[in-house]
PDB file of N, CA, C, O and CB in Angstrom:
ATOM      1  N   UNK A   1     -45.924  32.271   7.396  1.00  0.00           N
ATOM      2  CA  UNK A   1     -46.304  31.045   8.085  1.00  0.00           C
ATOM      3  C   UNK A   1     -46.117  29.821   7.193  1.00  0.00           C
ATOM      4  O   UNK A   1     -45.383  28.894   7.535  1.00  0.00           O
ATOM      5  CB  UNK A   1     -47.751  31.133   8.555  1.00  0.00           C
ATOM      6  N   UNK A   2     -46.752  29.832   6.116  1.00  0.00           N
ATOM      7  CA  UNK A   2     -46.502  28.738   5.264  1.00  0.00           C
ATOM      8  C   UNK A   2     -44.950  28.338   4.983  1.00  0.00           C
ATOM      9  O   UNK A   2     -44.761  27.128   4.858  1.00  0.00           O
ATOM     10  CB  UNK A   2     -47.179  29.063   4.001  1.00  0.00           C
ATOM     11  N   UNK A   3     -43.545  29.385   4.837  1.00  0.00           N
ATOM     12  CA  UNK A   3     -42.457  29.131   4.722  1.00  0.00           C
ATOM     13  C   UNK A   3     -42.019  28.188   6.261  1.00  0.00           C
ATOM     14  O   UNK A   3     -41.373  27.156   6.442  1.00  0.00           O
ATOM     15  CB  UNK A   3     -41.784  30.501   4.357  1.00  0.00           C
ATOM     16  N   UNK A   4     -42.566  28.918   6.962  1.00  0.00           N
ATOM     17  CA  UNK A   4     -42.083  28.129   8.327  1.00  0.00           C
ATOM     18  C   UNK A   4     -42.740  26.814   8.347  1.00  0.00           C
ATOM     19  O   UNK A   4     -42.052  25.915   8.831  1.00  0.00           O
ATOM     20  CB  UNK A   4     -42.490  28.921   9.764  1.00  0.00           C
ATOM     21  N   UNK A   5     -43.666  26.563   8.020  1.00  0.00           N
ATOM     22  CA  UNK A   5     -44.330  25.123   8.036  1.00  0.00           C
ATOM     23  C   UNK A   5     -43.325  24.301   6.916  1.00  0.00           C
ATOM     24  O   UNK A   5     -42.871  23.182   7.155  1.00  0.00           O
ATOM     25  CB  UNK A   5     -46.198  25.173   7.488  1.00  0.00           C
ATOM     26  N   UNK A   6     -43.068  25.035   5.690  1.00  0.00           N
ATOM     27  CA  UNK A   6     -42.376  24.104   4.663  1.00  0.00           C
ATOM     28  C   UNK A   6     -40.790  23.725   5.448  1.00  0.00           C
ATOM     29  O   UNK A   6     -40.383  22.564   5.485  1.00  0.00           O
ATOM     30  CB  UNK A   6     -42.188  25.046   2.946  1.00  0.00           C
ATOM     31  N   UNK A   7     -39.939  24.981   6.095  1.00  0.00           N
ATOM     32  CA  UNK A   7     -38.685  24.746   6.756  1.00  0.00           C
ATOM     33  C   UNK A   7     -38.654  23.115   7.875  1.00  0.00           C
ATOM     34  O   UNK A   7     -37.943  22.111   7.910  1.00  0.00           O
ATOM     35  CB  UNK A   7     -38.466  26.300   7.714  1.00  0.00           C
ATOM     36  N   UNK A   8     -39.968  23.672   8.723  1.00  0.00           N
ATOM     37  CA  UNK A   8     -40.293  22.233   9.481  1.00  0.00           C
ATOM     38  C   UNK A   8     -40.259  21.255   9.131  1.00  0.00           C
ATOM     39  O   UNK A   8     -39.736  20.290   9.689  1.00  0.00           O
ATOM     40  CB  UNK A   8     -41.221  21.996   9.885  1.00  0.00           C
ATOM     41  N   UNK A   9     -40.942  21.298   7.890  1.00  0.00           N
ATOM     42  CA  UNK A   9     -41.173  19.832   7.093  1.00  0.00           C
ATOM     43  C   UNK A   9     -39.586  19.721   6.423  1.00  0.00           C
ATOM     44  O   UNK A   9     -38.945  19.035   7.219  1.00  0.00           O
ATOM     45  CB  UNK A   9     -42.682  19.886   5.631  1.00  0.00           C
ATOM     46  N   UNK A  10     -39.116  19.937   5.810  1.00  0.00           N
ATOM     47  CA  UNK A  10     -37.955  19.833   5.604  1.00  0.00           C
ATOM     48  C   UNK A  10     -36.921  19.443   6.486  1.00  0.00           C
ATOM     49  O   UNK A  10     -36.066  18.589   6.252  1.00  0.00           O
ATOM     50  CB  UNK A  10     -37.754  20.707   5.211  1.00  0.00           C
ATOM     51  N   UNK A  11     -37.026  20.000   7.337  1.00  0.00           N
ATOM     52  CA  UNK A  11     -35.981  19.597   8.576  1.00  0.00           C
ATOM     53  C   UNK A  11     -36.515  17.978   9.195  1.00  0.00           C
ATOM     54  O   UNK A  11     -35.739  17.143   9.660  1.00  0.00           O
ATOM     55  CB  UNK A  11     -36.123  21.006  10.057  1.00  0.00           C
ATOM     56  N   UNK A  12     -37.676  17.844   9.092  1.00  0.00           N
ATOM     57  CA  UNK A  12     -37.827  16.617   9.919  1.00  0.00           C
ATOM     58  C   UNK A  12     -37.581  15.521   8.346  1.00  0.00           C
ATOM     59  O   UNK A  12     -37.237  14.339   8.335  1.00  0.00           O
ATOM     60  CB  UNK A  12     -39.700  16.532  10.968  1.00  0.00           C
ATOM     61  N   UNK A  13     -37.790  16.111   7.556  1.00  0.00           N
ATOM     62  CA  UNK A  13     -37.521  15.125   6.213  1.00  0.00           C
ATOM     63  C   UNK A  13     -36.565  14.368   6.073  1.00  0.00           C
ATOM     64  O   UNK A  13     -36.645  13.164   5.828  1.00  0.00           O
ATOM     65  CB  UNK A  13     -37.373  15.700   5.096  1.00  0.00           C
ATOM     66  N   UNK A  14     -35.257  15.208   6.260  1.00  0.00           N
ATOM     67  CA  UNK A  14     -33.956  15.043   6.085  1.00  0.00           C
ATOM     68  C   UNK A  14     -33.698  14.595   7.090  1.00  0.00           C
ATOM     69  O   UNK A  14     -32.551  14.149   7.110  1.00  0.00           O
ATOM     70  CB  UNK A  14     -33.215  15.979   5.757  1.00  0.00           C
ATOM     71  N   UNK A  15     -34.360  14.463   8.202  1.00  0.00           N
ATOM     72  CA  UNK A  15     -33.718  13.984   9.811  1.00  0.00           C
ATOM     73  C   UNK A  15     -34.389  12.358   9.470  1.00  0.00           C
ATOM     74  O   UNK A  15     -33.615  11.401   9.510  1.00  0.00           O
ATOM     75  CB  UNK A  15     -34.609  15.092  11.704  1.00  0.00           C
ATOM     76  N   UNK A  16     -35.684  12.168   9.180  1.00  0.00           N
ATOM     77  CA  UNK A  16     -36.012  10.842   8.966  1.00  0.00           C
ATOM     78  C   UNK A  16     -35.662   9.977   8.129  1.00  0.00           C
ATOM     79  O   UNK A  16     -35.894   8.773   8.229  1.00  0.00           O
ATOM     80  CB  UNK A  16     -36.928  10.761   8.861  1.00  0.00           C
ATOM     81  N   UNK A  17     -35.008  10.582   7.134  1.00  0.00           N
ATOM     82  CA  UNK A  17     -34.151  10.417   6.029  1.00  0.00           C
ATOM     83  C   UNK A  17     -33.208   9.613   6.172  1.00  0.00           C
ATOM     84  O   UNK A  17     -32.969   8.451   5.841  1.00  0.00           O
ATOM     85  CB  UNK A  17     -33.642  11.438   5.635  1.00  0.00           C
ATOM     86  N   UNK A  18     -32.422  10.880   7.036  1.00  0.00           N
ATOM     87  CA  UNK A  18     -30.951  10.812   7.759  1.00  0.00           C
ATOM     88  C   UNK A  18     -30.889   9.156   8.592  1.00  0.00           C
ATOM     89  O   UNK A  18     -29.956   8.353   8.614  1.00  0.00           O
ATOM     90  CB  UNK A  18     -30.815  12.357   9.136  1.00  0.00           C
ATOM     91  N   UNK A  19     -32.178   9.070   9.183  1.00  0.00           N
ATOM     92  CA  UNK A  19     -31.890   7.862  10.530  1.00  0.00           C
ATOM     93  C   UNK A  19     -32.510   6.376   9.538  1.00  0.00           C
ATOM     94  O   UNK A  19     -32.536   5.231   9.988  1.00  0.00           O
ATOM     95  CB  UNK A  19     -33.257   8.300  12.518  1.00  0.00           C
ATOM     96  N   UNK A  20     -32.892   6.720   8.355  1.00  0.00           N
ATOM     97  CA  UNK A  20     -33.361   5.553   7.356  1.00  0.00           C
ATOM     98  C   UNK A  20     -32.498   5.226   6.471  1.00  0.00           C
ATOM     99  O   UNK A  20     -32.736   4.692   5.387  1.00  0.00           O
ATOM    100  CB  UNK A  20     -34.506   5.811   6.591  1.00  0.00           C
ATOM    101  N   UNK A  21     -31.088   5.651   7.063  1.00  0.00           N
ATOM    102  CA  UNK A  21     -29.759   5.409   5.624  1.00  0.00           C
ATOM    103  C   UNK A  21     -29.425   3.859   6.328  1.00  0.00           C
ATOM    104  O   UNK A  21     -30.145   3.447   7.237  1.00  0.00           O
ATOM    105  CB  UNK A  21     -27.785   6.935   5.580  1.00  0.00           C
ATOM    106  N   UNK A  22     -28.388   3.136   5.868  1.00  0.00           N
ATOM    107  CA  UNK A  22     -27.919   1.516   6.064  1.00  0.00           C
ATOM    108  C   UNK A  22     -26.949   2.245   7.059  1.00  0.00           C
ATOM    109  O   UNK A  22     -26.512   3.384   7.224  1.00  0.00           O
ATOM    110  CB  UNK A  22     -27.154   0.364   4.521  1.00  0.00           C
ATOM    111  N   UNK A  23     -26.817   0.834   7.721  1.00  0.00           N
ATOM    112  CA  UNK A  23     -25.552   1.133   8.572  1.00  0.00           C
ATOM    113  C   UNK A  23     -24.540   0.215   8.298  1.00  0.00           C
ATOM    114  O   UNK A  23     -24.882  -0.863   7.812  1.00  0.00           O
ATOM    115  CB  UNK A  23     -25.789   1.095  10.057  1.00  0.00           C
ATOM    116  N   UNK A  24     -23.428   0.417   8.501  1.00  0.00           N
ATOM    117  CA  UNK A  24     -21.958  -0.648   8.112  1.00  0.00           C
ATOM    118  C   UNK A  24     -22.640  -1.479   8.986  1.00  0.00           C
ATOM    119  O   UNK A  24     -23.227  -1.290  10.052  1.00  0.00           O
ATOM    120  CB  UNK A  24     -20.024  -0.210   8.553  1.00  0.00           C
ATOM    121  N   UNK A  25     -22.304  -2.986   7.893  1.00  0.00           N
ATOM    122  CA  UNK A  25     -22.403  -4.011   8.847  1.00  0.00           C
ATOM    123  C   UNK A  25     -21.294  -4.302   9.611  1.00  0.00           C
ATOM    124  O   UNK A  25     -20.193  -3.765   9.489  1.00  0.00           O
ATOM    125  CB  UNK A  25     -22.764  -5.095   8.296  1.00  0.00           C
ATOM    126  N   UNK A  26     -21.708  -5.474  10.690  1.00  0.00           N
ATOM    127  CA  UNK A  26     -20.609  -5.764  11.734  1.00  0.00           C
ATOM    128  C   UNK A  26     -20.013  -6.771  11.489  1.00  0.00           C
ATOM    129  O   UNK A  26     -20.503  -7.630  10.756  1.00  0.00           O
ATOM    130  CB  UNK A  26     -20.962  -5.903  13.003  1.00  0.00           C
ATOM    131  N   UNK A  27     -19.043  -6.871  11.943  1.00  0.00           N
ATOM    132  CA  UNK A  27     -18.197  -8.501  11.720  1.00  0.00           C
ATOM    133  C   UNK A  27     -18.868  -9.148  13.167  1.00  0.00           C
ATOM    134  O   UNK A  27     -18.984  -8.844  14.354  1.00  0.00           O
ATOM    135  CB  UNK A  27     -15.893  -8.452  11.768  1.00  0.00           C
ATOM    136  N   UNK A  28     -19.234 -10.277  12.202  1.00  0.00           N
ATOM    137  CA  UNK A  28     -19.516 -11.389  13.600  1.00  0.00           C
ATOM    138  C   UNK A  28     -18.213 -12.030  13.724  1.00  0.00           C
ATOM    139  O   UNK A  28     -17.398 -12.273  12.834  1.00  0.00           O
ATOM    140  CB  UNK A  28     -20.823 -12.757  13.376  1.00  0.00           C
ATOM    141  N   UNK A  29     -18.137 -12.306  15.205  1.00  0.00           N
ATOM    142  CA  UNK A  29     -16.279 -12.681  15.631  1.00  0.00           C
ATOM    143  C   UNK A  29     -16.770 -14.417  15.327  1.00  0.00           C
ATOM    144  O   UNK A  29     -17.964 -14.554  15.063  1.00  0.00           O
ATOM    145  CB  UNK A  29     -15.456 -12.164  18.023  1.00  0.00           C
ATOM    146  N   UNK A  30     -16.074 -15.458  15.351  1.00  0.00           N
ATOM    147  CA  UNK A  30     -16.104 -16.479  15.044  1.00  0.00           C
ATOM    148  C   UNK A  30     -16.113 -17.484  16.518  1.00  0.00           C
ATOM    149  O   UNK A  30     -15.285 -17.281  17.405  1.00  0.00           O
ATOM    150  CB  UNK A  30     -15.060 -16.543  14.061  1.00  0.00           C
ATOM    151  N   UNK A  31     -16.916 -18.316  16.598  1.00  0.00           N
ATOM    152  CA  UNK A  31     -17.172 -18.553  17.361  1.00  0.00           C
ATOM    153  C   UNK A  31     -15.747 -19.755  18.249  1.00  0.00           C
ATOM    154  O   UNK A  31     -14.813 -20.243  17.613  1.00  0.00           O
ATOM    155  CB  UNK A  31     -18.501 -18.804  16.939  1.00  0.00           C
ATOM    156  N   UNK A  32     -15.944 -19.938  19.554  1.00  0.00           N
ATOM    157  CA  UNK A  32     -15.185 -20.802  20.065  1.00  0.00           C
ATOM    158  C   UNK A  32     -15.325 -21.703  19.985  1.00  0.00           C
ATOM    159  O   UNK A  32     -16.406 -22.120  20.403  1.00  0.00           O
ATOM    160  CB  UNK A  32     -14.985 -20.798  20.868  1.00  0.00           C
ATOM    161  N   UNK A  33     -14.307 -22.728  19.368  1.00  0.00           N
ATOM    162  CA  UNK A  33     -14.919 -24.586  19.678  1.00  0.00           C
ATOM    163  C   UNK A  33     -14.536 -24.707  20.871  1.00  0.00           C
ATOM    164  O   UNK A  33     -13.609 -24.268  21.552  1.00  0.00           O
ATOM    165  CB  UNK A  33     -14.204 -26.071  18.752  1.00  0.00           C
ATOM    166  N   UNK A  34     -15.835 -25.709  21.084  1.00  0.00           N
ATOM    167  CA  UNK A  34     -15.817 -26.635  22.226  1.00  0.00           C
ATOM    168  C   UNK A  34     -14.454 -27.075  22.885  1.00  0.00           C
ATOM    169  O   UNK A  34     -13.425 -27.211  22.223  1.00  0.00           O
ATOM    170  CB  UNK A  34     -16.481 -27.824  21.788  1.00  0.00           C
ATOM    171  N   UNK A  35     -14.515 -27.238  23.943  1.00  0.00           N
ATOM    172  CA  UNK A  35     -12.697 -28.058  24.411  1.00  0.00           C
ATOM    173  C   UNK A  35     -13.173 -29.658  24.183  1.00  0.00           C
ATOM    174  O   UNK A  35     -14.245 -30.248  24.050  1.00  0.00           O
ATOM    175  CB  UNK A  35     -11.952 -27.771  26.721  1.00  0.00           C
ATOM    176  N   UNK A  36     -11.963 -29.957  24.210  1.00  0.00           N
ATOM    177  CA  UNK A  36     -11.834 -31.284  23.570  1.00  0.00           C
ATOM    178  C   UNK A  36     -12.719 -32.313  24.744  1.00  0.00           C
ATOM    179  O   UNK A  36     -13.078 -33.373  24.230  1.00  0.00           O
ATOM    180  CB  UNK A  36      -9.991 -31.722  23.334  1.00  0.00           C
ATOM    181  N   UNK A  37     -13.125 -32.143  26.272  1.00  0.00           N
ATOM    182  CA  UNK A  37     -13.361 -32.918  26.929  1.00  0.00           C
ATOM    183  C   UNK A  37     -15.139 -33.011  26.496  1.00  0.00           C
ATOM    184  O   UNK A  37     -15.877 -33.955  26.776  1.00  0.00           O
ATOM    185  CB  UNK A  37     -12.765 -32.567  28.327  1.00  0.00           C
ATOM    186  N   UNK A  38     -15.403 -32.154  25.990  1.00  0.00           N
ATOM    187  CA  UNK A  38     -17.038 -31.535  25.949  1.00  0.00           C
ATOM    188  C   UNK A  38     -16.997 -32.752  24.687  1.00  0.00           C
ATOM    189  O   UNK A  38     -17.724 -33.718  24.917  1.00  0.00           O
ATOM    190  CB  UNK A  38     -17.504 -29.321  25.464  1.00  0.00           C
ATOM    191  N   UNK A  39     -16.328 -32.782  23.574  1.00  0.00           N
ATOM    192  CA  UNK A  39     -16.631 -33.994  22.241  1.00  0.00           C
ATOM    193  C   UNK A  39     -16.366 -35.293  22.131  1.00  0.00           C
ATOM    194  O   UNK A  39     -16.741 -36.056  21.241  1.00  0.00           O
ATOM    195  CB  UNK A  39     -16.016 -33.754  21.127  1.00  0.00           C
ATOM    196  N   UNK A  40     -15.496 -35.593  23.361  1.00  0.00           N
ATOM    197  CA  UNK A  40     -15.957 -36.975  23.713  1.00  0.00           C
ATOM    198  C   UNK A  40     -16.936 -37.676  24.146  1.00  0.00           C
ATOM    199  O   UNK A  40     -17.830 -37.042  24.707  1.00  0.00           O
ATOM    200  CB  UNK A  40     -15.484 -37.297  24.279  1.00  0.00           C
ATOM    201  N   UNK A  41     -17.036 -38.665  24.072  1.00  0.00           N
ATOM    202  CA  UNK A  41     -17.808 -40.074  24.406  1.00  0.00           C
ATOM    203  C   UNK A  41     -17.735 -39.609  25.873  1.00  0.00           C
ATOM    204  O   UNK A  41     -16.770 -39.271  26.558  1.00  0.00           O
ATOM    205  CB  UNK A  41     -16.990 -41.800  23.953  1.00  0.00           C
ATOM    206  N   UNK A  42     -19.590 -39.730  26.255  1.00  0.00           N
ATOM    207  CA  UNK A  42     -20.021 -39.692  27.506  1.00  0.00           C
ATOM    208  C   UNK A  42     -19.633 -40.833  28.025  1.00  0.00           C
ATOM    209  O   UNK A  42     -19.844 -41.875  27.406  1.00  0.00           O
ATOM    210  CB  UNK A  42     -21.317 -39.468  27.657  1.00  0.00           C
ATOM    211  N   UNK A  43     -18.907 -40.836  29.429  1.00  0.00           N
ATOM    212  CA  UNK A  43     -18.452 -42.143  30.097  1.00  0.00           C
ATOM    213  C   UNK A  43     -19.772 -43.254  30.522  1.00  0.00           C
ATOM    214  O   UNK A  43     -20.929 -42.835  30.557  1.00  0.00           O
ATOM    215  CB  UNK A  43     -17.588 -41.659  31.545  1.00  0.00           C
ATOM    216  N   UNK A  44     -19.452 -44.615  30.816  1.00  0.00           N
ATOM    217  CA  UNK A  44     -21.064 -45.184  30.975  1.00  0.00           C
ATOM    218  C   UNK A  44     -21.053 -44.915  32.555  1.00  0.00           C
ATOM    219  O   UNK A  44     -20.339 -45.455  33.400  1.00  0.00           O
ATOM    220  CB  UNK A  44     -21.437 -47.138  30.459  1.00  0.00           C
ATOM    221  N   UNK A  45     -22.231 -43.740  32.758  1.00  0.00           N
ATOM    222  CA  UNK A  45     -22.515 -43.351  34.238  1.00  0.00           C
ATOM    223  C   UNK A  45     -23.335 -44.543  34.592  1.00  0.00           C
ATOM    224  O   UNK A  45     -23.588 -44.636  35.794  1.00  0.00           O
ATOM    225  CB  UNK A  45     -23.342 -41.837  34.502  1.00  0.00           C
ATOM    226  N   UNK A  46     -23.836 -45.534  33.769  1.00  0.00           N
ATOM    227  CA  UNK A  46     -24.551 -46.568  34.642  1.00  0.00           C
ATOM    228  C   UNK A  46     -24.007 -47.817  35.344  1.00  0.00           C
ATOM    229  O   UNK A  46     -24.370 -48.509  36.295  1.00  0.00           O
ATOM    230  CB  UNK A  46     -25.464 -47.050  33.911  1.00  0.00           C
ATOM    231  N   UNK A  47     -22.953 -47.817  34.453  1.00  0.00           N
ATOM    232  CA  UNK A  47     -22.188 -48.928  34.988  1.00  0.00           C
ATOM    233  C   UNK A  47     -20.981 -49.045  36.129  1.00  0.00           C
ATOM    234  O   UNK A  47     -20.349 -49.981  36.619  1.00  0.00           O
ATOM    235  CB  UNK A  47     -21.705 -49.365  33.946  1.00  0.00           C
ATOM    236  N   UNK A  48     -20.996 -47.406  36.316  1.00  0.00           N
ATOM    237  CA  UNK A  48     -20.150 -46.511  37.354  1.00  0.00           C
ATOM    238  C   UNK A  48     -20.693 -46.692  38.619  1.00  0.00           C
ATOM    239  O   UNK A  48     -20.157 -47.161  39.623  1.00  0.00           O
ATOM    240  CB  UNK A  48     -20.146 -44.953  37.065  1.00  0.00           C
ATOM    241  N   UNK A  49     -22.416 -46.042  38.372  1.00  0.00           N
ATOM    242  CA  UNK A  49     -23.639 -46.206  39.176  1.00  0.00           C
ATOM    243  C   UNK A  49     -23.935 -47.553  39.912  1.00  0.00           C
ATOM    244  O   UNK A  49     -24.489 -47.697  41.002  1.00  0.00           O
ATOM    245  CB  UNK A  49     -24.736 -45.957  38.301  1.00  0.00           C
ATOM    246  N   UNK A  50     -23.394 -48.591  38.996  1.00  0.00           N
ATOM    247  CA  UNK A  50     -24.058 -49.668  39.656  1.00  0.00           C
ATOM    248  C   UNK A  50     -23.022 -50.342  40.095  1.00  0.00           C
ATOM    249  O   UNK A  50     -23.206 -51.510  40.437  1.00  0.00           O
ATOM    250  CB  UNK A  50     -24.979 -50.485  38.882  1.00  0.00           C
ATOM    251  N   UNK A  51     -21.685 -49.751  40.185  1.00  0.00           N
ATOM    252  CA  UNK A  51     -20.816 -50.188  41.018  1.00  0.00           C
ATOM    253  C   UNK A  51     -20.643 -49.579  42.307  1.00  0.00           C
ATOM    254  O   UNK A  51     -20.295 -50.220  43.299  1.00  0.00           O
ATOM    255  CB  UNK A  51     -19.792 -50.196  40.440  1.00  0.00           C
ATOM    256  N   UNK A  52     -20.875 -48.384  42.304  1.00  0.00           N
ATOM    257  CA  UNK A  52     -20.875 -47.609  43.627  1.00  0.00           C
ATOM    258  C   UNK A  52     -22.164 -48.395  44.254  1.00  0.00           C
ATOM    259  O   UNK A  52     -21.810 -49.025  45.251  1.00  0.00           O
ATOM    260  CB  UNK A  52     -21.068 -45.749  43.458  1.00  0.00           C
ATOM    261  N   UNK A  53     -23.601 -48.549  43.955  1.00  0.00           N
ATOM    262  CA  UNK A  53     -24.215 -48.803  44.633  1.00  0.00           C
ATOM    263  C   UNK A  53     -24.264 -50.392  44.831  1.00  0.00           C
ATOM    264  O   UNK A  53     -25.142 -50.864  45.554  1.00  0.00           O
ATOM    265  CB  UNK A  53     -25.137 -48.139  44.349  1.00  0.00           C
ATOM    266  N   UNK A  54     -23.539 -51.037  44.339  1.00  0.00           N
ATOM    267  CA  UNK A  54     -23.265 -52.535  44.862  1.00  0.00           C
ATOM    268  C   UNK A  54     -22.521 -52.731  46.037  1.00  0.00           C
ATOM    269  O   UNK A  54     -22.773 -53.348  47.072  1.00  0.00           O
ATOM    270  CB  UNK A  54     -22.546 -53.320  43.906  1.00  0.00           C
ATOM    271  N   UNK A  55     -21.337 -51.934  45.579  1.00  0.00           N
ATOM    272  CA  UNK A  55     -21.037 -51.804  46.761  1.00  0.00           C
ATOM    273  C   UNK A  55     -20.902 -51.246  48.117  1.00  0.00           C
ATOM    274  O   UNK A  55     -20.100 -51.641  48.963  1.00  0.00           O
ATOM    275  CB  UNK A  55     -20.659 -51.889  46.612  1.00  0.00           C
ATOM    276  N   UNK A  56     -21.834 -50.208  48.260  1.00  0.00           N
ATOM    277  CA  UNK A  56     -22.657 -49.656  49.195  1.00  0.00           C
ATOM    278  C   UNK A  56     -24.062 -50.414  49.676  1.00  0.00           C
ATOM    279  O   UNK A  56     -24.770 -49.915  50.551  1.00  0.00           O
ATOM    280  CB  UNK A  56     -22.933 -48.399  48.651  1.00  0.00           C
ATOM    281  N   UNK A  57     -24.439 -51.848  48.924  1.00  0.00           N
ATOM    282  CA  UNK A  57     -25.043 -52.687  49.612  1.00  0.00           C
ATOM    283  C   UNK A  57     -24.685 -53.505  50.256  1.00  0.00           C
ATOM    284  O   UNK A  57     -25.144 -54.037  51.267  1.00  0.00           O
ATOM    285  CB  UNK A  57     -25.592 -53.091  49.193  1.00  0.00           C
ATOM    286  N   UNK A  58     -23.198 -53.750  49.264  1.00  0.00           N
ATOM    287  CA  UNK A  58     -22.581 -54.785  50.271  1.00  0.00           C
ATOM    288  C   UNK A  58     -22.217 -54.832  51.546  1.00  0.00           C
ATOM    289  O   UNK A  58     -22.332 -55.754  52.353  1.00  0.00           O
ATOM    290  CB  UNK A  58     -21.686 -55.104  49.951  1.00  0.00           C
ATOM    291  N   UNK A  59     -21.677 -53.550  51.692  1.00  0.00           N
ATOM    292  CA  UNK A  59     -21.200 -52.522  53.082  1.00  0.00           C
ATOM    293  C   UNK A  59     -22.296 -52.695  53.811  1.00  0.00           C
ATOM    294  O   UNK A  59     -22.147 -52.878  55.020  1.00  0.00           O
ATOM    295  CB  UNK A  59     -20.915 -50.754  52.869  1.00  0.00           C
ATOM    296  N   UNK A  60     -23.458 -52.678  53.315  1.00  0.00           N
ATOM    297  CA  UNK A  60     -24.398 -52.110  54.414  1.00  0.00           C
ATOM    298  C   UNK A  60     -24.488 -53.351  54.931  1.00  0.00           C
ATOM    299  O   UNK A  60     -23.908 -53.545  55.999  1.00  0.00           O
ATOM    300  CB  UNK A  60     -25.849 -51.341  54.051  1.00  0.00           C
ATOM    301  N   UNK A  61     -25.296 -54.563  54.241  1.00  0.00           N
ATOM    302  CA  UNK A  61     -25.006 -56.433  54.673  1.00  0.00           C
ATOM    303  C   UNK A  61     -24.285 -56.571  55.654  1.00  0.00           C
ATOM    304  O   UNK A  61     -24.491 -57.132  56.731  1.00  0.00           O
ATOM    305  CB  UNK A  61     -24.197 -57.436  53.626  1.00  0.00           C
ATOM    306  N   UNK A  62     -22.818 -55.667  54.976  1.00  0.00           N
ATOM    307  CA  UNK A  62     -22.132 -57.035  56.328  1.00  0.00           C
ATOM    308  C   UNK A  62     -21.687 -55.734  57.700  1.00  0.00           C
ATOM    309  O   UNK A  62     -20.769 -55.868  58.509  1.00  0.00           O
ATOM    310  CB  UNK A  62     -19.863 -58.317  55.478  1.00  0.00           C
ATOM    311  N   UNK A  63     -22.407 -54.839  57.631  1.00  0.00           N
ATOM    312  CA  UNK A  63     -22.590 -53.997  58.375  1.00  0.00           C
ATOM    313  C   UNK A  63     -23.503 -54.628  59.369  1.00  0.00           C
ATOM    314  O   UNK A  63     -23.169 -54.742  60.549  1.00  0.00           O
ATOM    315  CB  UNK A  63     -22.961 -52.888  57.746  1.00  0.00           C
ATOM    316  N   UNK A  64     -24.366 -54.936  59.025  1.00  0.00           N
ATOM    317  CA  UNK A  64     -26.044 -55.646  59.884  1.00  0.00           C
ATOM    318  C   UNK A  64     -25.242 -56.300  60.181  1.00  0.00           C
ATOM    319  O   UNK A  64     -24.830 -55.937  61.283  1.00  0.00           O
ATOM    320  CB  UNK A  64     -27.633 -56.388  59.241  1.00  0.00           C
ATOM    321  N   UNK A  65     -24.498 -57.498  59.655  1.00  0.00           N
ATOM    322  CA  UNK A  65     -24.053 -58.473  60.065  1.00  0.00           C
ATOM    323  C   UNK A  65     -23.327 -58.813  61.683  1.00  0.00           C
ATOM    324  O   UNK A  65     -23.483 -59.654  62.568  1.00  0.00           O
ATOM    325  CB  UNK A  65     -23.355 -58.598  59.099  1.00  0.00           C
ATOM    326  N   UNK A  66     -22.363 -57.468  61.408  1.00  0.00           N
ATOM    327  CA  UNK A  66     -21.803 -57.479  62.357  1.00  0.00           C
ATOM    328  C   UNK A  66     -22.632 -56.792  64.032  1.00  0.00           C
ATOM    329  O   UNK A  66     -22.427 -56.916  65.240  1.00  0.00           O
ATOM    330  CB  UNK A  66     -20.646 -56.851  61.771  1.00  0.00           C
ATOM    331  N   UNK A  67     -23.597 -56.073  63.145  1.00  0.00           N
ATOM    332  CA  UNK A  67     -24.926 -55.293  64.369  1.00  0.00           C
ATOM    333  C   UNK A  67     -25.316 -56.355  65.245  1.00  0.00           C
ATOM    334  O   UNK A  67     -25.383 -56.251  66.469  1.00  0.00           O
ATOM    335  CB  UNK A  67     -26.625 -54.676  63.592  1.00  0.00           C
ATOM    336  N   UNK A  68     -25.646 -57.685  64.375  1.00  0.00           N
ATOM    337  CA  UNK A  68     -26.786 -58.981  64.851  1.00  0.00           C
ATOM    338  C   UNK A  68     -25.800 -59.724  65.313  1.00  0.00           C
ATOM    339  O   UNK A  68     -26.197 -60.873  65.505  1.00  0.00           O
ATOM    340  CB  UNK A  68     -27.825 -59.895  63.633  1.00  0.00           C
ATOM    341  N   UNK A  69     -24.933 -59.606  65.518  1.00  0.00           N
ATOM    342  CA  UNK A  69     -23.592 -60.864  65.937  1.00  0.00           C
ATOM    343  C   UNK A  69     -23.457 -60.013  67.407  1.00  0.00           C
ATOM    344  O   UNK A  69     -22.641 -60.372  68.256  1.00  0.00           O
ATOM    345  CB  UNK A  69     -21.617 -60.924  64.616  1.00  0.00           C
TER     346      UNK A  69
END
């Protein structure tokens, strides 16, 4: 009995052993740059903004305009 208890222990020794060795490291792949549209200069969305909506007031004005005539 005692040999069989020492075989056990042995076997799980070498197995915990076994799974506590290093492993090859990995190559990290290198990453993708950005495309070129992503590192430019954000366009000015406000001044875009406040042309569309100028002139979607204006529209609307002489829209009435022509309602009340």
């Amino acid at each position: 009995m005692p040999k069989l208890k020492l075989i056990v222990c042995v076997m799980l020794l070498s197995l915990a052993l076994s799974a506590c060795t290093s492993k090859p490291s990995v190559q990290r792949p290198e990453p993708i740059p950005p495309p070129a549209w992503m590192m430019a200069d954000p366009p000015p969305w406000r001044e875009t903004l406040n042309r569309i909506i100028f002139i979607s007031l204006n529209s609307l004005k002489h829209s009435r305009d022509n309602i009340l005539v």
